[in-house]
N, C-alpha and C positions, 0 to 999 in steps of 0.2 A: 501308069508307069512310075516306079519309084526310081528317086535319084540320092546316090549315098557320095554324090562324087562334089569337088568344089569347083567355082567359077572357071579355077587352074586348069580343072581336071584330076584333083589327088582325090584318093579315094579315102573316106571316112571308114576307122575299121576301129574295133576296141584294142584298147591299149594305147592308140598314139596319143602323145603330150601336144600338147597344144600352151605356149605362150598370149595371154592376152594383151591386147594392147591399150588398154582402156587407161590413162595416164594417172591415174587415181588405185588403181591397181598394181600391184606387182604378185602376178601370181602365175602360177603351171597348172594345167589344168590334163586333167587325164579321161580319155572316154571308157567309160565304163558301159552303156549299150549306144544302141544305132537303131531305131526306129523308121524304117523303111516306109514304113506307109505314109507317115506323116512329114516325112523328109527333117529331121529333128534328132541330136544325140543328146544324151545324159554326162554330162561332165562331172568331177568329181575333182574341187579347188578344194577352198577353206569348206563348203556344202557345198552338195548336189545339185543341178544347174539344166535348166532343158537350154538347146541353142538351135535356131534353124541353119542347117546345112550350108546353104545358100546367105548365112553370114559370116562363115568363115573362107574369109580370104584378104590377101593384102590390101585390094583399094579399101574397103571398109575398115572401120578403128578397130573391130571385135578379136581376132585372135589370128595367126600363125603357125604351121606345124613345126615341132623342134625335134621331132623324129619319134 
């Protein structure tokens, strides 16, 4: 069973911005694909970026969606 959704429940879809939180960072980050199988997107910051699914979300530092 693949899962494209976060902790929240928002679903991972290409196109949405994502905010990182990483305090060393300031940056917007954009999903450009969605890897189902492996539960993992391709973001697209300053470079291209794999991130698993299941680390975006608020209790963790990693990222937020900004629409």
């Amino acid at each position: 069973m693949t899962n494209t959704r976060t902790k929240e429940g928002i679903q991972v879809a290409v196109g949405q911005r994502w905010r990182d939180l990483d305090k060393r960072m300031n940056r917007i980050c954009t999903v450009v694909a969605v890897d189902e199988q492996a539960g993992k997107v391709t973001m697209k910051g300053a470079a291209l970026s794999k991130v698993r699914i299941d680390r975006m979300h608020l209790l963790d530092s990693y990222c937020f969606l900004l629409y």
